[in-house]
C-alpha positions as CSV (number, residue, x, y, z in Angstrom):
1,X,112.0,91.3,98.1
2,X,114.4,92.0,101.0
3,X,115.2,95.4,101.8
4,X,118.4,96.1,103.6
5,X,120.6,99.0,105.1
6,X,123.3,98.6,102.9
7,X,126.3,100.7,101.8
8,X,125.4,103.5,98.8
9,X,129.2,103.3,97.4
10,X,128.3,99.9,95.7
11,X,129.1,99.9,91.6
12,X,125.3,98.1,91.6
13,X,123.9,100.9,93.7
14,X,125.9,104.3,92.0
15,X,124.3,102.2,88.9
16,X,120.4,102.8,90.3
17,X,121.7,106.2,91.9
18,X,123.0,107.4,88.3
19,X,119.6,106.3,86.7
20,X,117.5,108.0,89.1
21,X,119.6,111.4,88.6
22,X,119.1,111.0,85.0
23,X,115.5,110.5,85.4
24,X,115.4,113.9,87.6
25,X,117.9,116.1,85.5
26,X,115.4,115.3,82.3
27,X,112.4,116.5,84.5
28,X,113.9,119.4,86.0
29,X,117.1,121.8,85.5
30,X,119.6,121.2,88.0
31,X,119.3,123.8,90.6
32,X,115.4,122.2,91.4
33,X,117.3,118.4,91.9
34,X,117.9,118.2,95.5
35,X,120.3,115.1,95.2
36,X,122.4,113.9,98.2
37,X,125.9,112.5,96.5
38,X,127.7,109.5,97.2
39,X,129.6,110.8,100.8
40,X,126.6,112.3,101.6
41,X,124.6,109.3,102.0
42,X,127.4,107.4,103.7
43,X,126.7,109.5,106.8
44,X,126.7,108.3,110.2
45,X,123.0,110.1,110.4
46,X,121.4,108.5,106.9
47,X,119.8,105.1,106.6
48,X,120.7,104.0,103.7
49,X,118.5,101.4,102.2
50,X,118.5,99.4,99.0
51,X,115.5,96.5,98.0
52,X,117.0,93.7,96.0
53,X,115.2,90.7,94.8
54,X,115.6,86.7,94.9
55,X,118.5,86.9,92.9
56,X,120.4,89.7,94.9
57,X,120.0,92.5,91.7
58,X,119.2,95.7,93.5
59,X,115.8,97.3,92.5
60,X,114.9,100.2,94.4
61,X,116.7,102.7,97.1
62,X,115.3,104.9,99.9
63,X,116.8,106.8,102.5
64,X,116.1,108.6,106.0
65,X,118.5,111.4,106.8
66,X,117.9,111.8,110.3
67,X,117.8,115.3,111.7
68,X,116.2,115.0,115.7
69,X,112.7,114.8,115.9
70,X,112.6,115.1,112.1
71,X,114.1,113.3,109.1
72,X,113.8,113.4,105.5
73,X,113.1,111.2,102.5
74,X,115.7,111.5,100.0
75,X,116.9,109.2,97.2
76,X,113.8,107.3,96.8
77,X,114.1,105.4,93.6
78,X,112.8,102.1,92.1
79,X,114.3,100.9,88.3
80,X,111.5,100.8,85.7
81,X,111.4,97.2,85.2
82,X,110.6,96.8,89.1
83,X,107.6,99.2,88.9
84,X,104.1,98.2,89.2
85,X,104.3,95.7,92.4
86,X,104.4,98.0,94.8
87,X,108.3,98.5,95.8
88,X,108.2,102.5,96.3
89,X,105.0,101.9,98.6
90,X,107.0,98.9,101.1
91,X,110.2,100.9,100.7
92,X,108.5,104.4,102.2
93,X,107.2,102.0,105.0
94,X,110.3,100.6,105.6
95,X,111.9,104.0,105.8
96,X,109.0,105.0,108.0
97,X,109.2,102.2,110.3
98,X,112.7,103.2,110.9
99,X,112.6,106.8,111.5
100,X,109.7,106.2,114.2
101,X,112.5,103.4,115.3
102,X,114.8,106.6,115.8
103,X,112.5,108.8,117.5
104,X,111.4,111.0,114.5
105,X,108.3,112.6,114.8
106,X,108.3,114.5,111.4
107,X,109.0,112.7,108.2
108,X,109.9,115.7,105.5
109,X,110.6,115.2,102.0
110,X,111.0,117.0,98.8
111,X,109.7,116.1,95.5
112,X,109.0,117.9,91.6
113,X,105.5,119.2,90.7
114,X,106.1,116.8,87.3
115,X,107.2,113.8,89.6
116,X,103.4,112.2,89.9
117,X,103.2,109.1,90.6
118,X,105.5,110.2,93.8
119,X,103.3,112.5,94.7
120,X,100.3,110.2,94.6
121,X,102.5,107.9,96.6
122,X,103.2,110.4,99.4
123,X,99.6,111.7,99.0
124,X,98.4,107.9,99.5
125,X,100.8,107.3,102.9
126,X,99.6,110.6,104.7
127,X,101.6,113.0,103.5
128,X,100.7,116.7,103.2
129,X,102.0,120.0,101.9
130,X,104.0,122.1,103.8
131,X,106.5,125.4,103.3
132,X,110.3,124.7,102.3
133,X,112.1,123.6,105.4
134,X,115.6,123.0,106.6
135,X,117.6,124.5,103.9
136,X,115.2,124.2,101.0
137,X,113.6,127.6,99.5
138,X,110.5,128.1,97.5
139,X,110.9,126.5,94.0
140,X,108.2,126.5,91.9
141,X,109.3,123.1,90.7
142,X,109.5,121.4,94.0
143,X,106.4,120.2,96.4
144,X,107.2,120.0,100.1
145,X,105.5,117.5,102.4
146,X,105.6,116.0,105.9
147,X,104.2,113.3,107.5
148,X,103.2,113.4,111.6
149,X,104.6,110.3,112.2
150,X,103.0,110.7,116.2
151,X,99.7,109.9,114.7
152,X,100.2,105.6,114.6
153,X,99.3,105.6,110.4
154,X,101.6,103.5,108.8
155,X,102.1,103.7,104.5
């Protein structure tokens, strides 16, 4: 697997991006999906970053918005057929190596109270529950966490 920074506007990557949205919007009504678009995720402050296999097809995305000494985990998403080996697990990692890469000493993230094998995930890595942050306010669909990325634990 080689995961890369790569540009979210790709047909491949809308592709994974559209099947993750799916995957939310049957879990939860639309005002609990959080989802960055397309432009969004093209910002100068987001690492955008996609996992693809031998072959070059494009398994799993993950990004880092960055926000000062904090960032969040957004877009995190691995295709069905790529579950199992531990993708979402080196993805997080990746996107943790490279906020602590940027300074960030809060790692944030938002997630559904259905969505459980991500919270296992983030629960596994360190992760805790915290209050809405940033923009976010209390949904009784959504789980807040943070990591304190100052204490050395990787994923």
């Amino acid at each position: 697997m080689n995961i890369a920074i790569e540009d979210p506007a790709q047909p491949d990557i809308i592709a994974l991006l559209e099947h993750g949205d799916a995957e939310a919007a049957s879990l939860y009504p639309a005002e609990s999906n959080h989802l960055l678009p397309i432009d969004a995720l093209r910002e100068p402050s987001v690492l955008f970053h996609v996992a693809r296999d031998a072959a070059g097809t494009a398994l799993a995305t993950g990004a880092v918005v960055l926000k000062g000494d904090w960032a969040e985990v957004k877009r995190m998403w691995v295709e069905p057929q790529a579950r199992g080996q531990g993708l979402s697990k080196t993805m997080l990692a990746t996107l943790e190596l490279k906020a602590r890469a940027h300074g960030v000493r809060w790692l944030r993230l938002e997630t559904g109270v259905d969505s459980h094998s991500a919270l296992g995930l983030y629960r596994r890595a360190g992760f805790v529950t915290r209050e809405p942050f940033a923009d976010y306010r209390p949904d009784p669909l959504s789980v807040f966490m943070e990591k304190d990325l100052s204490l050395k634990t990787l994923v």
